[in-house]
FIZAGU-942779 format. One line per 3 residues: their letters; for each residue z, x, y of N, C-alpha, C. Coordinates in pm, 1 decimal, m for minus. Example, Ala and Ser with C-alpha at 12.3 -4.5 7.8 and 13.67 -1.06 7.14 Angstrom:
<rs>
AS> 780.0,1319.0,m569.0,780.0,1230.0,m450.0,780.0,1320.0,m330.0  708.0,1285.0,m225.0,714.0,1367.0,m106.0,787.0,1290.0,3.0
</rs>
This chain:
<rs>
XXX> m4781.8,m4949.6,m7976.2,m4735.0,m4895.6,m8102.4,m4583.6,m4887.6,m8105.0  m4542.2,m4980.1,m8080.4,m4323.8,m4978.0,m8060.5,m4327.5,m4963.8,m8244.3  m4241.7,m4886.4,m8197.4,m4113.2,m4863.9,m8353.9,m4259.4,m4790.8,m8472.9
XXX> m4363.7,m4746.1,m8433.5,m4385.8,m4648.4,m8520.6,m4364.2,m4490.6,m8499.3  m4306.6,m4432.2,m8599.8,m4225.8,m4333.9,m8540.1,m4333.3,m4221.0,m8617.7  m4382.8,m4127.4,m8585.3,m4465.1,m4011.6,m8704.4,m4451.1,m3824.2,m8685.7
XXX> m4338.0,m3821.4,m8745.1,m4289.6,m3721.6,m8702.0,m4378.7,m3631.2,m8835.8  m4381.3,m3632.6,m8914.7,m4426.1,m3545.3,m9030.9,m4580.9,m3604.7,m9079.9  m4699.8,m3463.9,m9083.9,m4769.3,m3539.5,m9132.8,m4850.0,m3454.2,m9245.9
XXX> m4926.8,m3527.1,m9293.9,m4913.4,m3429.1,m9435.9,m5120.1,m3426.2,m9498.6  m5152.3,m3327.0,m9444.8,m5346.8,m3315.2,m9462.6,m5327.4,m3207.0,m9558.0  m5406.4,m3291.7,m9687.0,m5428.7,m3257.1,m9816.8,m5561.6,m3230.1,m9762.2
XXX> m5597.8,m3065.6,m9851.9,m5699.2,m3002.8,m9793.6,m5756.2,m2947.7,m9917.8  m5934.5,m2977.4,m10000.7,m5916.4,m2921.4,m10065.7,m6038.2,m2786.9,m10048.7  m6029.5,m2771.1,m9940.9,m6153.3,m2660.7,m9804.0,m6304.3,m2720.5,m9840.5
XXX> m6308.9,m2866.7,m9857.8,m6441.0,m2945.7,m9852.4,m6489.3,m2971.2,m9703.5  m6637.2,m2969.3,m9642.3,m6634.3,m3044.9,m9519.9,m6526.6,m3163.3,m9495.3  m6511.1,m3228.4,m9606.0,m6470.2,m3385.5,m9556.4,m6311.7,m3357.2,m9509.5
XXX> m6252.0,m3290.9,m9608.3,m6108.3,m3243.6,m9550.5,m6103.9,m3174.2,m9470.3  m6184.6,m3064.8,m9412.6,m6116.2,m3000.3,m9288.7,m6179.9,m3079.2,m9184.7  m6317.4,m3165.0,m9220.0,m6304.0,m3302.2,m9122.5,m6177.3,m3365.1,m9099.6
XXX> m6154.6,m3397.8,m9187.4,m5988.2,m3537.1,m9196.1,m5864.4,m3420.6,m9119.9  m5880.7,m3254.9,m9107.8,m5798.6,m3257.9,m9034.8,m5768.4,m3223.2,m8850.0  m5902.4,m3296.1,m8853.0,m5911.8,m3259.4,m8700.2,m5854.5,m3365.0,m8678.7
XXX> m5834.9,m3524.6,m8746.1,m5763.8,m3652.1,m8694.4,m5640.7,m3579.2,m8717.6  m5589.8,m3547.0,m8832.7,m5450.3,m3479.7,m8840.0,m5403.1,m3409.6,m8753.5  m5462.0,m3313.5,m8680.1,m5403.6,m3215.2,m8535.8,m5408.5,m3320.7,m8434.8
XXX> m5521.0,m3390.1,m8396.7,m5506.9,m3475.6,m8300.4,m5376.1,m3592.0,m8336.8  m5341.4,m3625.7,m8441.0,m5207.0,m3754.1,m8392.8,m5123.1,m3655.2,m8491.8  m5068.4,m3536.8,m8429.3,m4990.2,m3455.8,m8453.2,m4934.7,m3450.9,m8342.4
XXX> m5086.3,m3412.2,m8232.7,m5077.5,m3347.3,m8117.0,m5013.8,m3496.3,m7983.8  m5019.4,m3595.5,m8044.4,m5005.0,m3657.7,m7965.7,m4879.4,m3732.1,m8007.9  m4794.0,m3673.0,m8135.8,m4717.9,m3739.3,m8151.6,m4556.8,m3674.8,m8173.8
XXX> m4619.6,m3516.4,m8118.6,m4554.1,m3395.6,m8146.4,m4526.3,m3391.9,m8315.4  m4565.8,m3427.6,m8419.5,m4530.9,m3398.4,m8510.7,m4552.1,m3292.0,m8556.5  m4486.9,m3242.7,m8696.6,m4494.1,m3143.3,m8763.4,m4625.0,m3127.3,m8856.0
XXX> m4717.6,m3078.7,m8903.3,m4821.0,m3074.2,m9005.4,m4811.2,m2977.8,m9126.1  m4822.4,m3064.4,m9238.4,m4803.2,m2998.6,m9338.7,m4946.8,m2958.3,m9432.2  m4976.6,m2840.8,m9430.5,m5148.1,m2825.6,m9481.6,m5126.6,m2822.3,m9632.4
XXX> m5203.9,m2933.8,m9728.2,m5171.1,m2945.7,m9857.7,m5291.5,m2877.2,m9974.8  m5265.2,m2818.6,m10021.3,m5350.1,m2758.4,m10134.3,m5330.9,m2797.1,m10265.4  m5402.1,m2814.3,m10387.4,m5325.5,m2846.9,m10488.3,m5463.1,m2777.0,m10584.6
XXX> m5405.7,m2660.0,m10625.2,m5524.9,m2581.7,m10738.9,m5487.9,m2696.1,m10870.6  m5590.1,m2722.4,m10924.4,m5616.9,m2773.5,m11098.9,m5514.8,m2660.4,m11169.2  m5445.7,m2738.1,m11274.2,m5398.7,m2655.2,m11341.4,m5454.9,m2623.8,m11488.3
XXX> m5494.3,m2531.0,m11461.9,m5648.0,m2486.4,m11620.5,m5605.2,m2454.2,m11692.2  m5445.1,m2409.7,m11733.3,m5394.0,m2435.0,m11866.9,m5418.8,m2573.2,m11945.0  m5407.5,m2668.6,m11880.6,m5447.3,m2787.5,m11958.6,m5582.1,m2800.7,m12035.7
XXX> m5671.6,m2724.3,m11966.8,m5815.3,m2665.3,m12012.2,m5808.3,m2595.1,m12134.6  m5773.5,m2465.1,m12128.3,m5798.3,m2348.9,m12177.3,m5692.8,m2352.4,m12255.9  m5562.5,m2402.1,m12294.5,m5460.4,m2400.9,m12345.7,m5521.7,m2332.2,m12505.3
XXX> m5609.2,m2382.0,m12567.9,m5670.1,m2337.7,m12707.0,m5762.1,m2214.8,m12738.6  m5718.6,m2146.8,m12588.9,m5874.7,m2028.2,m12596.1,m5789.9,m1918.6,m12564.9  m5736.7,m1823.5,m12695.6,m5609.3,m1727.3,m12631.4,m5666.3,m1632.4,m12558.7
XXX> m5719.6,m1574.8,m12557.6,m5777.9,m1450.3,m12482.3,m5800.2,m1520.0,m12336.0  m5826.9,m1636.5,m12283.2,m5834.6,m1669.0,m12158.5,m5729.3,m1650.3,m12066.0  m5774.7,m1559.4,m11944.7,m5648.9,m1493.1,m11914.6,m5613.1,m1602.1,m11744.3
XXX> m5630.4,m1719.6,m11821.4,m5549.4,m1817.2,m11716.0,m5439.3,m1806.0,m11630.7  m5321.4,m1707.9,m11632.2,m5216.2,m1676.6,m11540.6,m5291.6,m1595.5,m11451.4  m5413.1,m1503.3,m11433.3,m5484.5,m1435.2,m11381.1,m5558.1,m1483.8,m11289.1
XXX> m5625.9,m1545.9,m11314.9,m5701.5,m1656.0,m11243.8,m5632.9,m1763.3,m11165.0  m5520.8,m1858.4,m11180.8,m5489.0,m1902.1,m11123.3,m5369.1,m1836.6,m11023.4  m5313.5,m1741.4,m11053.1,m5314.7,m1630.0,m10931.4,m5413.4,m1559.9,m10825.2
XXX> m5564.7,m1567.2,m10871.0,m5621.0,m1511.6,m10784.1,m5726.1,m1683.9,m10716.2  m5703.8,m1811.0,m10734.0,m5701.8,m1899.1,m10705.8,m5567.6,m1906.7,m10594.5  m5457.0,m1882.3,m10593.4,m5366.3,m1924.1,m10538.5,m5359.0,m1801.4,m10415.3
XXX> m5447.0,m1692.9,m10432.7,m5423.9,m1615.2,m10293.1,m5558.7,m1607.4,m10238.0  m5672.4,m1704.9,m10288.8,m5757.0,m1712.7,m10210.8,m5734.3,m1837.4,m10083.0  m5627.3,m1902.7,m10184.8,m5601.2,m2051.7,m10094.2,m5557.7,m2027.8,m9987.1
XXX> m5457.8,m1905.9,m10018.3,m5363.3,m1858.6,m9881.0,m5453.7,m1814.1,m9811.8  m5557.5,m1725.6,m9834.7,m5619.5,m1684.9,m9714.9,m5698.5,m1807.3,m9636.4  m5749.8,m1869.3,m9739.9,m5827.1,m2011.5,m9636.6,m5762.4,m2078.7,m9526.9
XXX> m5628.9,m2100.8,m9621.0,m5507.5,m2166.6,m9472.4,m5500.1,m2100.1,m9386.1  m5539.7,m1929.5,m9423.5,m5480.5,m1908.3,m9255.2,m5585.3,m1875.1,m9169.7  m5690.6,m1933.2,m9235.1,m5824.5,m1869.0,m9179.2,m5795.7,m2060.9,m9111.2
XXX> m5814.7,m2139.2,m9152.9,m5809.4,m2255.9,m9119.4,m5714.7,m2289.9,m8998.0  m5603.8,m2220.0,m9018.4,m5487.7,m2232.1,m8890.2,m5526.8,m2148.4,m8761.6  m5573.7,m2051.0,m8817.7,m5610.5,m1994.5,m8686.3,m5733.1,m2022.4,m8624.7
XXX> m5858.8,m2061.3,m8690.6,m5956.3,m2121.2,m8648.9,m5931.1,m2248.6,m8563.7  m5859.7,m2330.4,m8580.9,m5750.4,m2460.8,m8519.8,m5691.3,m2473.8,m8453.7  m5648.0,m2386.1,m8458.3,m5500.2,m2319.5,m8332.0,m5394.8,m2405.9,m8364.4
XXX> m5383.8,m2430.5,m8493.3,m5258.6,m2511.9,m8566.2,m5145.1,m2450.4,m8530.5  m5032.0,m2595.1,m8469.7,m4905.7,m2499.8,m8414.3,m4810.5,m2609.7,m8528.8  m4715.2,m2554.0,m8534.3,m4555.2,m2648.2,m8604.0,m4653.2,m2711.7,m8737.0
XXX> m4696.3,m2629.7,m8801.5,m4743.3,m2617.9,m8903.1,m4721.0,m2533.8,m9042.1  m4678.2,m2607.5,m9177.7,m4637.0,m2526.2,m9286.8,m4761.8,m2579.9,m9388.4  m4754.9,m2455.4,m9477.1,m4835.1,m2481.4,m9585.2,m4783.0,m2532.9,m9705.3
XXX> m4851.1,m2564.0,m9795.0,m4793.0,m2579.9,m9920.2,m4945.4,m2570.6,m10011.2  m4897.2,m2512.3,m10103.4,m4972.8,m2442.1,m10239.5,m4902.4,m2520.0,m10349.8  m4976.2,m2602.8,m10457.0,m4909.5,m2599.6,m10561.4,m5017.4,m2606.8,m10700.8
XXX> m4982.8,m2610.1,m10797.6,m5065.3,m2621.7,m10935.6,m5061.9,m2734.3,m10993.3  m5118.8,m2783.9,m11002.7,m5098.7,m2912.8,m11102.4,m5264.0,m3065.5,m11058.2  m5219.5,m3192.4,m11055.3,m5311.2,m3248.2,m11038.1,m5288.4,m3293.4,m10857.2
XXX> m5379.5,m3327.1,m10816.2,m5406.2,m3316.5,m10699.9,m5346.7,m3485.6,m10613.2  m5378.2,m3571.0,m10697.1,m5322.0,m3693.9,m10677.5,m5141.2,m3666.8,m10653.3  m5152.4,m3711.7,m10772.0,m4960.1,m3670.0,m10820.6,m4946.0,m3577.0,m10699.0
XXX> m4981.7,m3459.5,m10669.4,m4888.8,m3420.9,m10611.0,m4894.6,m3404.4,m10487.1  m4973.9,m3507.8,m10430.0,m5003.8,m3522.3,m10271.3,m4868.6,m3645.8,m10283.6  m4846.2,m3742.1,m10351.0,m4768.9,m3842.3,m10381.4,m4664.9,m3758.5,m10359.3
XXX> m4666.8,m3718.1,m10416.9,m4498.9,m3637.7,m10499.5,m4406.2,m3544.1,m10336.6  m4520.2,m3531.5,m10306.3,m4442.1,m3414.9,m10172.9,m4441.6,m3530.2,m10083.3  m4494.5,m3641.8,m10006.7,m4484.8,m3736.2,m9972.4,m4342.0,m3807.4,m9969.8
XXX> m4359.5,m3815.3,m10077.8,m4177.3,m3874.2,m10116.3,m4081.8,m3811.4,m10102.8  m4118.6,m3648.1,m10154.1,m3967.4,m3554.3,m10189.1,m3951.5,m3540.3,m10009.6  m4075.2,m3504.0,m9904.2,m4068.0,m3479.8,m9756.4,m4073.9,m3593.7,m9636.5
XXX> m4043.1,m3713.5,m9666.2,m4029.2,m3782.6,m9620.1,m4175.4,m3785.9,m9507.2  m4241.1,m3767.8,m9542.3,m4375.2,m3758.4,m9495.5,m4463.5,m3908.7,m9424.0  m4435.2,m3924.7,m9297.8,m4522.1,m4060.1,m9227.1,m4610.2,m4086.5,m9249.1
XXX> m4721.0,m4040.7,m9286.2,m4859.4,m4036.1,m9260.5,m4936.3,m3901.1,m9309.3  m5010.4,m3993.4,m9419.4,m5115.7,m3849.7,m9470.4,m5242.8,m3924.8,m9392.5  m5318.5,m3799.4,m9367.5,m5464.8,m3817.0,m9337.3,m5552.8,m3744.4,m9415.7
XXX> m5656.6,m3794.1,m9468.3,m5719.3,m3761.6,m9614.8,m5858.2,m3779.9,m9579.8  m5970.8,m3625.6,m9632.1,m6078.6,m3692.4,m9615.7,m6190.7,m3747.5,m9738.7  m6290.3,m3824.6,m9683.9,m6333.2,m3892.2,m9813.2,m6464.6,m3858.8,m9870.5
XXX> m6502.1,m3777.9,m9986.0,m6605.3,m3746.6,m10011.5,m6709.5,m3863.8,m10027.9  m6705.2,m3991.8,m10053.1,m6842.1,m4049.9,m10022.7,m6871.2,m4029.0,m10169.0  m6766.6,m4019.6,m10293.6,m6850.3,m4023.7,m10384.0,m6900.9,m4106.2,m10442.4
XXX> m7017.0,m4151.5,m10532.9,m7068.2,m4272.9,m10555.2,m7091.4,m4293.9,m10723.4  m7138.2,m4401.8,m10782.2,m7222.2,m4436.7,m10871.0,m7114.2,m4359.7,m11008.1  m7209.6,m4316.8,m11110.7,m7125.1,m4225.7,m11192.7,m7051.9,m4126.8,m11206.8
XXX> m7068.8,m4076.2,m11058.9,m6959.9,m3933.5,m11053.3,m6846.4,m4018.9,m10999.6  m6828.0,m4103.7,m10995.0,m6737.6,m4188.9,m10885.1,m6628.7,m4176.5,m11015.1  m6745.2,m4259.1,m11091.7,m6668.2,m4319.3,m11251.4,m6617.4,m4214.1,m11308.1
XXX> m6654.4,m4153.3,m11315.5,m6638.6,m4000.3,m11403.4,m6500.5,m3942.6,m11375.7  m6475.8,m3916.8,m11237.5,m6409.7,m3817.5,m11226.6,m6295.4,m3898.5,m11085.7  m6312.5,m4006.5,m11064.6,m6255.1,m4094.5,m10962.4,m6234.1,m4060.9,m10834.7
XXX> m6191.6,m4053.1,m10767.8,m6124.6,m4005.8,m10596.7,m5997.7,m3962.8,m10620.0  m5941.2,m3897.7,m10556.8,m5818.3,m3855.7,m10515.2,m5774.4,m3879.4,m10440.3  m5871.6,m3910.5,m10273.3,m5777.4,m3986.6,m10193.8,m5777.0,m4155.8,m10247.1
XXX> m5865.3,m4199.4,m10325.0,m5841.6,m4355.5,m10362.0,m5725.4,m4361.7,m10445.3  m5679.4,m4260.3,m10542.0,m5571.9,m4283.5,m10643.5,m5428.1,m4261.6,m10529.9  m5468.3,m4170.4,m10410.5,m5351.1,m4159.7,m10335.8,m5337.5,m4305.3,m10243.2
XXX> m5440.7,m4365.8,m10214.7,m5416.6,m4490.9,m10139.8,m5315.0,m4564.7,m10229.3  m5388.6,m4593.7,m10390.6,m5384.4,m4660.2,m10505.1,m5218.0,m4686.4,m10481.5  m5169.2,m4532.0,m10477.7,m4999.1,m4531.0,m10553.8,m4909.8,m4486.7,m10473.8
XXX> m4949.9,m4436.7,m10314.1,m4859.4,m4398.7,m10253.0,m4759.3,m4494.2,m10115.4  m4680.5,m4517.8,m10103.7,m4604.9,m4597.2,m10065.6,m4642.4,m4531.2,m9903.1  m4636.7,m4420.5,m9885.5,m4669.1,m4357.2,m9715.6,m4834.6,m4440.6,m9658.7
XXX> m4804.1,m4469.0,m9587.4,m4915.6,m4530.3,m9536.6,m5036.9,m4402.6,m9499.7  m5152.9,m4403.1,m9536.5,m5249.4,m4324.4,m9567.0,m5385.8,m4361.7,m9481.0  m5446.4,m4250.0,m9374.1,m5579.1,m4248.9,m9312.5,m5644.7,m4157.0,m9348.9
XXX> m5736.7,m4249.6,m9417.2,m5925.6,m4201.6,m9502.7,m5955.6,m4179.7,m9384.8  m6005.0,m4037.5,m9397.8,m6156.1,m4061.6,m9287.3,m6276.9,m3964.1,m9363.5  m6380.7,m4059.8,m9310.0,m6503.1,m4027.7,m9371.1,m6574.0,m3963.3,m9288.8
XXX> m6656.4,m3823.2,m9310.8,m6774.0,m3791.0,m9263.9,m6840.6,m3881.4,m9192.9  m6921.4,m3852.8,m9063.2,m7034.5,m3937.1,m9039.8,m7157.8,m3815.3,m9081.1  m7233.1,m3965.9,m9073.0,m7361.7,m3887.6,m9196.5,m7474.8,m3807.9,m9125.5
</rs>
C-alpha cells in the first residue's frame, strides 16, 4: 500500500445494525492506520415536512432527536472503546452532508454500511450510501452485513 496515506476517517452512522456494523471496519483501519475517526450523524430535517402544519412543534422535536443522538454516540464510543475520536451531529439530508464534511475535513476514507435495500423501497426512497458513492470524490468502503 505505498503512498496511501489515511489519516482521517469519517463512519456515517445512522444507529442501524448495518452502520455500527460498517464501524467496526472503521476502528479497525483507524486502528491500524493511527487515524483520527469522525462518528457521523445526520437527523432529517422535518421542517421540510411539517413546514405547513403551524402548531407542529418541530424545533422541539428535533432538539430532542439531536440529544438522543448524543447519547447513542456515547453509548457507541464507549461500548467500542473508540479512542481519537470526534462526533458530529447535523440536520439536514444525510447524503449531502456526509459529502459536504468530507470535503470541508479533508476526510480519506468514509466507511459506510449497506442496508441491502431492494426492489421498490430501493426505488422509493434510494440509498444513501449509493448517492454517497454516486457524488463523492473521497474514496468510499460499503460494507454489507453478512446474512
Amino acid at each position: 500500500m505505498d503512498g496511501v496515506v489515511i489519516e482521517r476517517i469519517l463512519a456515517p452512522l445512522d444507529f442501524s445494525d448495518a452502520s455500527v456494523y460498517a464501524l467496526g471496519y472503521a476502528k479497525t483501519i483507524a486502528e491500524k492506520f493511527g487515524a483520527k475517526l469522525y462518528l457521523y450523524h445526520c437527523i432529517t430535517d422535518i421542517n421540510a415536512y411539517v413546514s405547513y402544519v403551524p402548531s407542529f412543534p418541530a424545533a422541539e422535536v428535533l432538539k430532542g432527536l439531536r440529544e438522543e443522538a448524543i447519547k447513542e454516540m456515547e453509548h457507541i464510543i464507549n461500548r467500542y472503546s473508540l479512542k481519537d475520536v470526534e462526533t458530529v451531529i447535523e440536520v439536514g439530508n444525510a447524503a449531502e452532508g456526509i459529502v459536504n464534511f468530507a470535503k470541508k475535513n479533508n476526510i480519506d476514507l468514509i466507511v459506510i454500511g449497506a442496508h441491502g435495500k431492494t426492489g421498490i423501497e430501493r426505488f422509493m426512497f434510494g440509498s444513501t450510501t449509493e448517492r454517497v458513492m454516486r457524488t463523492c470524490d473521497t474514496p468510499v468502503l460499503e460494507v454489507k452485513m453478512p446474512h
